[in-house]
C-alpha positions as CSV (number, residue, x, y, z in Angstrom):
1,X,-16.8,15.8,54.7
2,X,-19.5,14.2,52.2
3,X,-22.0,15.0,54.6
4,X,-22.0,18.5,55.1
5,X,-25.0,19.0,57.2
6,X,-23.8,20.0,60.9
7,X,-20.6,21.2,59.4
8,X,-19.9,25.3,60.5
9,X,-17.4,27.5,57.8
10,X,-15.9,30.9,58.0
11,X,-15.6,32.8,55.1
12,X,-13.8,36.0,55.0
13,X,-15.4,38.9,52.9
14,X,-18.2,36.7,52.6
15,X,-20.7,39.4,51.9
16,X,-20.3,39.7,48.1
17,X,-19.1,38.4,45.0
18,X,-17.2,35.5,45.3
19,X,-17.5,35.4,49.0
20,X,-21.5,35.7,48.8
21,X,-21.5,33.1,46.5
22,X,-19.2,30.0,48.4
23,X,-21.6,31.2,51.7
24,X,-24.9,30.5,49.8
25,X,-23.6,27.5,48.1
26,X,-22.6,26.2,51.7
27,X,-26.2,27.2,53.2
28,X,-27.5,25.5,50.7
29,X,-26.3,22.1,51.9
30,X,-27.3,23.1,55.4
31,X,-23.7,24.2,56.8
32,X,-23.6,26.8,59.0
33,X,-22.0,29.8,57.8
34,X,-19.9,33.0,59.4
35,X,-19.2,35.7,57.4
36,X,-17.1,38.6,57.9
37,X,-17.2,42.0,56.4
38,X,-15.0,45.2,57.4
39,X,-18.5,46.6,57.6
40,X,-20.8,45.3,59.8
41,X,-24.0,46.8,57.9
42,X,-23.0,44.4,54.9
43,X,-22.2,41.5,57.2
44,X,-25.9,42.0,58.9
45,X,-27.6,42.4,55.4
46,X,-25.7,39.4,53.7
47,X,-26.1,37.3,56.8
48,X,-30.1,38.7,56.6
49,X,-29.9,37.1,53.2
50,X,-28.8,33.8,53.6
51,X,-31.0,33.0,56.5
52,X,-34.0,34.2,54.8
53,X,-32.8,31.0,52.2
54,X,-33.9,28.6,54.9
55,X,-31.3,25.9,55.0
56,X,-28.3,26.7,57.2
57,X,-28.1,29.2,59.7
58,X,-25.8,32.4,58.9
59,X,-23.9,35.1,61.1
60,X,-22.5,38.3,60.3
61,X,-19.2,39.4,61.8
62,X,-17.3,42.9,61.2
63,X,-13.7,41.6,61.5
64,X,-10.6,42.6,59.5
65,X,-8.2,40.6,58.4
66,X,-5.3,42.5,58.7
67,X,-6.4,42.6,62.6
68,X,-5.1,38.8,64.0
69,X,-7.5,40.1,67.4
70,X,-10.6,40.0,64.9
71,X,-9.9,36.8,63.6
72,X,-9.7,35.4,67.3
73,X,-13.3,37.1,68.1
74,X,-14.9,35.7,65.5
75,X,-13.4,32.5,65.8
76,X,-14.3,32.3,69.5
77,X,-18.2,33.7,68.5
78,X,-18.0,30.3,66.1
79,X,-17.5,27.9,69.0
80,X,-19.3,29.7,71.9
81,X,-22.4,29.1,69.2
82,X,-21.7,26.2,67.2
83,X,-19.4,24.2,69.2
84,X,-17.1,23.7,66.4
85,X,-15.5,25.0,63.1
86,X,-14.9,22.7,59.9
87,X,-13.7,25.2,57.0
88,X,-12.0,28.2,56.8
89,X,-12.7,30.0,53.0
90,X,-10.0,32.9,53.2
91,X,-11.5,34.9,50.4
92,X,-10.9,38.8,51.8
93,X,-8.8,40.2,49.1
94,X,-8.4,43.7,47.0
95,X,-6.1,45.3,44.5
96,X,-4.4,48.3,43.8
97,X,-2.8,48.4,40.7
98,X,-0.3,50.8,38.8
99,X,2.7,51.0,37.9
100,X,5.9,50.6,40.4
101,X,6.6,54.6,39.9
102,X,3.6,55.7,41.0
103,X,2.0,52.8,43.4
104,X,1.9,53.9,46.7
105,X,3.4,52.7,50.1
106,X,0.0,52.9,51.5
107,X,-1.5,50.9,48.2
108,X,1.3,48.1,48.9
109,X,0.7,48.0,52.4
110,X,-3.0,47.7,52.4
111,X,-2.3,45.1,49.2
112,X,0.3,42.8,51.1
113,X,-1.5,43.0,54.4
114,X,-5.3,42.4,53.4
115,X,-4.6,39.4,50.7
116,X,-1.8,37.6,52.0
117,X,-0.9,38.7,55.5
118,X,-4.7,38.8,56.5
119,X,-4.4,34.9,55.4
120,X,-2.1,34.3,57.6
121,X,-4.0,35.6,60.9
122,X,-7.2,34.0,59.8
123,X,-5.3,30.5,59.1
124,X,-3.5,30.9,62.8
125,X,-7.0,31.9,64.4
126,X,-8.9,28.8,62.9
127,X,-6.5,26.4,63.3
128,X,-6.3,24.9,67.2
129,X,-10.2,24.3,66.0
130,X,-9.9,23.1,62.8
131,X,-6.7,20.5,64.4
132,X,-9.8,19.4,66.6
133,X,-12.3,18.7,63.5
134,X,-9.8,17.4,61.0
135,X,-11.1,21.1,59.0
136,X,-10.3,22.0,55.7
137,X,-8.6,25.5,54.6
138,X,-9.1,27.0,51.3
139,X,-7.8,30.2,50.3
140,X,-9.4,32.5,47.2
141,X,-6.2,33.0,45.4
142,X,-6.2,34.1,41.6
143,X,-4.2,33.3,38.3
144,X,-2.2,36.5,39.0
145,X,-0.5,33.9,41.1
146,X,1.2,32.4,38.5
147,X,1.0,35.3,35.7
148,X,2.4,38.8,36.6
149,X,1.2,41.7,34.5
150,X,2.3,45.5,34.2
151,X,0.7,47.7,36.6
152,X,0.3,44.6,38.6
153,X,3.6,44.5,41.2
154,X,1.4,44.9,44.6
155,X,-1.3,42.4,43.4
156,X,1.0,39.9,42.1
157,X,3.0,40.0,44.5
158,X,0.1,39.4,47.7
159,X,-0.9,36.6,44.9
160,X,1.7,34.5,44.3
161,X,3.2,35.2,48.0
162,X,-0.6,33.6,48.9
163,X,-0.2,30.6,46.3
164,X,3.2,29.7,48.0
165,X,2.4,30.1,51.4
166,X,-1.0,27.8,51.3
167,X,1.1,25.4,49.4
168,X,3.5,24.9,52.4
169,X,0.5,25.0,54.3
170,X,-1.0,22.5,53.2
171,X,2.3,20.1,53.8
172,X,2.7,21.2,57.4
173,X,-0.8,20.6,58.2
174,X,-1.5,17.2,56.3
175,X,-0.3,15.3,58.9
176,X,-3.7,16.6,61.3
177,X,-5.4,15.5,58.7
178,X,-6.3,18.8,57.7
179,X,-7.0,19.4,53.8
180,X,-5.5,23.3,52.5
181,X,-6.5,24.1,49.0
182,X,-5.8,26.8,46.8
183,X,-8.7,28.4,44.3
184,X,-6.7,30.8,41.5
185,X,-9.6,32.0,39.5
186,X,-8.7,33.7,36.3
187,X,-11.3,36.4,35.0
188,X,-14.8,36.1,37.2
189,X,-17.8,38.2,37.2
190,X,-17.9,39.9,40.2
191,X,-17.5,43.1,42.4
192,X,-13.9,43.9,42.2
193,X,-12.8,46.8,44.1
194,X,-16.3,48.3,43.8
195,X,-16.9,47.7,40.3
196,X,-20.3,46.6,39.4
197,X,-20.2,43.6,37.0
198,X,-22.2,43.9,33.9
199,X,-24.4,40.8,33.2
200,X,-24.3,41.3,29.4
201,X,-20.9,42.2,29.2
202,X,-19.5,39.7,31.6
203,X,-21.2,36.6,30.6
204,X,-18.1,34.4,29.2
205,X,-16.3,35.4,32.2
206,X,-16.5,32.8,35.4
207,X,-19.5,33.7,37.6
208,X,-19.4,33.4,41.2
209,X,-22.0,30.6,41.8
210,X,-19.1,28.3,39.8
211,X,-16.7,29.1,42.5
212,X,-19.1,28.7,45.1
213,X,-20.2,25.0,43.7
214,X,-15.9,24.2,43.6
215,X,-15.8,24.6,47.1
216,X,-18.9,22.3,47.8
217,X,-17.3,19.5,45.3
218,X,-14.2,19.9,47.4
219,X,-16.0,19.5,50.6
220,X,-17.5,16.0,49.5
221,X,-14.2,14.9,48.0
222,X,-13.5,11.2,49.1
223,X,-10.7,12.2,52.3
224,X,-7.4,10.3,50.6
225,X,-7.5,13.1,47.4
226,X,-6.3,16.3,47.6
227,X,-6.5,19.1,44.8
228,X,-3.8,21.3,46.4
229,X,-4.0,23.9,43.8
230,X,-6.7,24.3,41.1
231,X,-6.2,27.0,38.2
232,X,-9.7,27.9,36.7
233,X,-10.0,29.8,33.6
234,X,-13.2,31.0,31.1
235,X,-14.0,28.6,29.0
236,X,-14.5,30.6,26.3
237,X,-12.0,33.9,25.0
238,X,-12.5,37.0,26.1
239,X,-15.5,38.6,25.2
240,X,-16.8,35.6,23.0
């Protein structure tokens, strides 16, 4: 995929944040880009956005992961338009953290079913197209993949059950010569569960636009390398 022009991508929760940031960093090398947002006004204003850029060409879907039949739709929307589908950025995630006596079954549900299980349906929806284009699949994991924290039982666990399941992923599929990687950012400035990042106060922390730029380098990656898992941490310590 060094040349990226004519290439289409899906990105899940692609209407903010880290999402926002892989879509305009594919637009920007003239890919065209579907987003998808549980809320159709966002995916219509981010998809507004990105055209207005004038490189690629951007559509807004509302579609919920944790809805397989959405996933189809959109996918289906993809090749009615573009005629084919290249990448698949599974980035929709959230958290809900607290401790195990007092996290509820609704938190866990909504936890395990949007960031791992929502994978799952958007990985099964792309795939008959991406077996067709030799695609790529790389899921927005998170170094809470690897480190478990207090408060953190629903989180970690949609996080590490997501690490695992793109790693096996990615050896099923390797033999279509489809690439799976898996992004585990550590701390990243961005809208988390509503929050509002703070330039000032968030400045040694990753920033979106580095994610967005990984994604492209892995794009143009020579075909016979694979990064099946990159960990990406601040530079700097917290708050330096």
């Amino acid at each position: 995929m060094k040349g990226l022009e004519d290439k289409t991508a899906i990105i899940t929760g692609g209407t903010k944040g880290i999402g926002y940031s892989i879509a305009e960093a594919l637009i920007q090398q003239h890919v065209k880009v579907a987003i998808t947002s549980r809320s159709q006004t966002a995916a219509t204003k981010a998809a507004a956005q990105l055209n207005s850029l004038g490189k690629g060409e951007a559509m807004g879907f509302v579609a919920d992961v944790r809805q397989a039949g959405d996933q189809q739709k959109v996918v289906e929307a993809i090749i009615k338009k573009w005629g084919n589908l290249d990448v698949l950025v599974a980035n929709a995630g959230l958290g809900h953290f607290g401790s195990i006596e007092t996290l509820s079954a609704e938190q866990w549900h909504e936890t395990i079913d949007t960031n791992l299980t929502g994978v799952f349906h958007s990985v099964q929806a792309a795939l008959p197209a991406l077996k067709k284009s030799n695609g790529y699949i790389i899921t927005i994991a998170s170094l809470a993949g690897t480190n478990f924290f207090a408060g953190g039982s629903a989180y970690n666990a949609s996080k590490f059950g997501l690490v695992g399941f793109t790693q096996a992923v990615m050896l099923d599929l390797r033999k279509y010569g489809i690439k799976v990687t898996t992004i585990m950012p550590g701390s990243v400035a961005t809208h988390f569960d509503g929050a509002e990042p703070d330039q000032k106060a968030d400045a040694w922390k990753i920033q979106p636009e580095d994610i967005g730029q990984m994604v492209v380098d892995l794009l143009r990656m020579n075909p016979r390398t694979l990064p099946s898992k990159i960990e990406v941490t601040p530079s700097i310590p917290s708050g330096k």
